[in-house]
N, C-alpha and C positions, 0 to 999 in steps of 0.2 A: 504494500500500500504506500500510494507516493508521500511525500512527509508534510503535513500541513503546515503551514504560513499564513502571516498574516496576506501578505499581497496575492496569494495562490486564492486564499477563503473571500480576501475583495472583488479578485476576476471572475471569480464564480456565483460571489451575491451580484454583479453586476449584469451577468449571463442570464441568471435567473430575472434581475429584477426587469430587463426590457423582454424575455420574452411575456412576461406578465401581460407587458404593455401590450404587446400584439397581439392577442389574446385577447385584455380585454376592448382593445377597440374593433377587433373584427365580431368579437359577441355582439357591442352595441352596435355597429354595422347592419348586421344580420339581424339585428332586432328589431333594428327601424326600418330593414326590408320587408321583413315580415308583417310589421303592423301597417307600414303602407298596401302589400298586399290586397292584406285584410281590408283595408278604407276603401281601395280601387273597387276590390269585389263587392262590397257592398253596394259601390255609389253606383256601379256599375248595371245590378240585379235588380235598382228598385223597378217596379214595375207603373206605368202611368195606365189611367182610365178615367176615360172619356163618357162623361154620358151629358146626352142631349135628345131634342126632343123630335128632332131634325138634322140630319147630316148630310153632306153633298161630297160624293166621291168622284176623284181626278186621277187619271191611268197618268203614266209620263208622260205623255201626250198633253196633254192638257184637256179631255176629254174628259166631260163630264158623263157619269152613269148613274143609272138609279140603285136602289138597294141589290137589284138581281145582274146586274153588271149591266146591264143594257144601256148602250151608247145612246144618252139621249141631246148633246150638243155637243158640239167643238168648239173649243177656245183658239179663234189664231192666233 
C-alpha cells in the first residue's frame, strides 16, 4: 500500500471533490430536463373544446360545407 501524505491525501480530496461537482451539476441538468419534459407534455396534451350552437366548416380550400361535408360555397 502506497504511503500516505499529506499532499498525496490533498490530490485525492481534490479528485474526489470536483468529481462531486460533475455529478452534481449533470443531476440538476437532468432534472431540469426532466421537469421541462414533464411541463412540455402536459402543455402539450391539454385538450380544447369547442361548443356552439352553430359552426361553419372550411376544407383548405376555403370551401365552405355543411355538417355532412357537402360543399355548399366557395370562398375565392
Amino acid at each position: 500500500m502506497p504511503e500516505l501524505t499529506m499532499e498525496g491525501l490533498t490530490q485525492r480530496l481534490e479528485r474526489l471533490e470536483r468529481a462531486q461537482r460533475r455529478w452534481w451539476l449533470v443531476s440538476v441538468a437532468m432534472l431540469f430536463l426532466i421537469i421541462a419534459a414533464a411541463a412540455l407534455s402536459y402543455a402539450l396534451s391539454k385538450t380544447v373544446t369547442v361548443e356552439a350552437e352553430n359552426f361553419t366548416l372550411k376544407d383548405a380550400n376555403g370551401r365552405l360545407s355543411d355538417k355532412d361535408g357537402k360543399v355548399i360555397w366557395k370562398i375565392p
